[in-house]
N, C-alpha and C positions, 0 to 999 in steps of 0.2 A: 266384665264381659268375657275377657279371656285368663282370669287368674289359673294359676297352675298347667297350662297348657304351653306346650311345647310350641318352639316355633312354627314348626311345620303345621301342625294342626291350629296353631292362630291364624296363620296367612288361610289358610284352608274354609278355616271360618269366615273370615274376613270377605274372603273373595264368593264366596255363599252366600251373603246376606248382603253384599253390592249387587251382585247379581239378581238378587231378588227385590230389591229396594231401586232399581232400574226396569227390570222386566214390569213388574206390577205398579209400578209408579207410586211407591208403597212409602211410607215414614217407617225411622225403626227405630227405637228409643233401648239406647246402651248402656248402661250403668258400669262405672267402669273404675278401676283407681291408676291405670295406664294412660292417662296423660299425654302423652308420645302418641300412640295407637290412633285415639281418639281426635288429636287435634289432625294429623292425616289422613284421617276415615271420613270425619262427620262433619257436615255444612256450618252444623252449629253447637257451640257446648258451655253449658253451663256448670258452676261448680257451686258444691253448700261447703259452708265453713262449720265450724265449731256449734257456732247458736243458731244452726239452721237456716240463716240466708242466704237466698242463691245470689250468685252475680257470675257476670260473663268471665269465663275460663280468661286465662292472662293472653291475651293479642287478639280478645274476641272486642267486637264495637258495641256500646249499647244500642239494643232495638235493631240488629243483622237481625234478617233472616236468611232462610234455606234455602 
C-alpha cells in the first residue's frame, strides 16, 4: 500500500482513503507488507504464507469481521 513512501505522504494517504472509506461507506482492500500500518488502519487483515494460504494476521480472531 505504501512501499517507498515517505512518512508524510503515508499518513497523507492514510488519512485519504479513511476519509473516503467513511464518507462513502465504502470497503477498501489494501495489500500491503507494513504490518504495523495495516493492523492500525484496517478492521480486518488477513495474511498468505509461503503456500498460499490465507489465515488471520497475528491478534486477528477467526470469522471477525468489519
Amino acid at each position: 500500500m505504501t512501499t517507498m513512501l515517505d512518512a508524510s505522504t503515508t499518513a497523507a494517504l492514510v488519512t485519504a482513503l479513511t476519509h473516503y472509506r467513511t464518507a462513502e461507506s465504502a470497503s477498501v482492500l489494501a495489500i500491503s507488507h507494513d504490518d504495523t500500518l495495516l493492523a492500525h488502519w484496517a478492521h480486518r487483515t488477513l495474511k498468505f504464507n509461503a503456500s498460499g494460504t490465507v489465515e488471520p494476521a497475528a491478534g486477528e480472531k477467526t470469522g471477525q469481521t468489519g
